[in-house]
C-alpha positions, 0 to 999 in steps of 0.5 A: 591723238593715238599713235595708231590714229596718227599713222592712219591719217599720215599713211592715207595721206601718202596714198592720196598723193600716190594715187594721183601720181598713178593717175596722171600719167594715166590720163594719157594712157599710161600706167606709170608705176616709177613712181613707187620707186621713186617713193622709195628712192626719195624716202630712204635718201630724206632719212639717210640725209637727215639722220648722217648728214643733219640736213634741215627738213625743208632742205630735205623734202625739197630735193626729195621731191626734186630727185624723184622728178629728176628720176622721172625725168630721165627715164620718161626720156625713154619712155614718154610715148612708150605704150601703156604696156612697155611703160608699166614693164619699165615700172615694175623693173625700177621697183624690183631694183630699187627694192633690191638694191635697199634691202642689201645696202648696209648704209640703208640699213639693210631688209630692216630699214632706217630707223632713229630719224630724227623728229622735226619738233622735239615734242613728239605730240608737235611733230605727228601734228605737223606733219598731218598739217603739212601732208594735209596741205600738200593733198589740198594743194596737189588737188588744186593743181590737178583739178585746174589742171583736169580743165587746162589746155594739156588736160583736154589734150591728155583726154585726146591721148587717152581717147586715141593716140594717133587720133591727137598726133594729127591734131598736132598734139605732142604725146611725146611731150605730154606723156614726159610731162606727166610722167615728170610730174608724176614722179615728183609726186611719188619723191613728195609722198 
């Protein structure tokens, strides 16, 4: 397979899980755009991490997308039930900052990047295969998850989110809950990518 073959099958991908991880939280109202910072924060912690501290790949994409639902986490504490309007304010703010904060941290290697990762496979032809099968999974897998989710309990509550907020509330739904829920989810997403 040719490089440029292999990064646009990697890259489209990525973009699948990103764009699920923008529709989630969505599905209740929300643009919750955190998760591309989070993306960011994940990626340069995978590199950093394996390139100085040698830590095994598994180990590695694990808390990555841990760290990114941590993230996620935190701030959805704050935000959960925030309005669509204040929810994409806060999410444009945390990219702007991790993007700074990247750009002018020598140890992240500055405006360039990382570079000189170390390969999972030792063959380069090896490595690109697997991590098209593994980021091919994880598409098949994360649509799993969100079609059984689309026909759950919280998707139909999410619907009513959606639909009207005040509307779910004296149904007795917690939009707080659902929108810390999504945006969680959302953001271990966006460390996943």
């Amino acid at each position: 397979m040719s490089l440029p073959m292999y990064y646009y099958l990697a890259i489209t991908a990525i973009y699948i899980l990103m764009s699920w991880s923008i529709y989630l939280p969505y599905r209740a109202g929300q643009l919750h755009f955190l998760t591309v910072a989070n993306m960011a924060i994940s990626a340069y912690f995978a590199a950093y991490a394996a390139l100085h501290w040698h830590w095994p790949f598994v180990v590695i994409f694990l808390l990555g997308t841990l760290l990114g639902a941590l993230l996620g986490f935190i701030i959805s504490l704050a935000i959960g039930d925030a309005p669509c309007f204040a929810v994409v304010i806060v999410g444009f703010t945390f990219i702007y900052i991790t993007k700074t904060v990247i750009e002018n941290t020598e140890a992240l290697g500055g405006p360039l990047g990382i570079f000189s990762i170390p390969k999972i496979l030792e063959d380069v032809k090896d490595h690109r295969t697997f991590m098209l099968i593994l980021s091919y999974a994880m598409v098949l897998l994360v649509g799993i998850l969100i079609h059984r989710f689309e026909n759950s309990k919280m998707g139909r509550a999410a619907s009513a989110v959606f639909i009207d907020k005040n509307l779910a509330t004296s149904f007795g739904i917690n939009t707080k809950k659902i929108g810390i829920t999504f945006q969680t989810a959302a953001s271990a997403l966006g460390g996943m990518s």
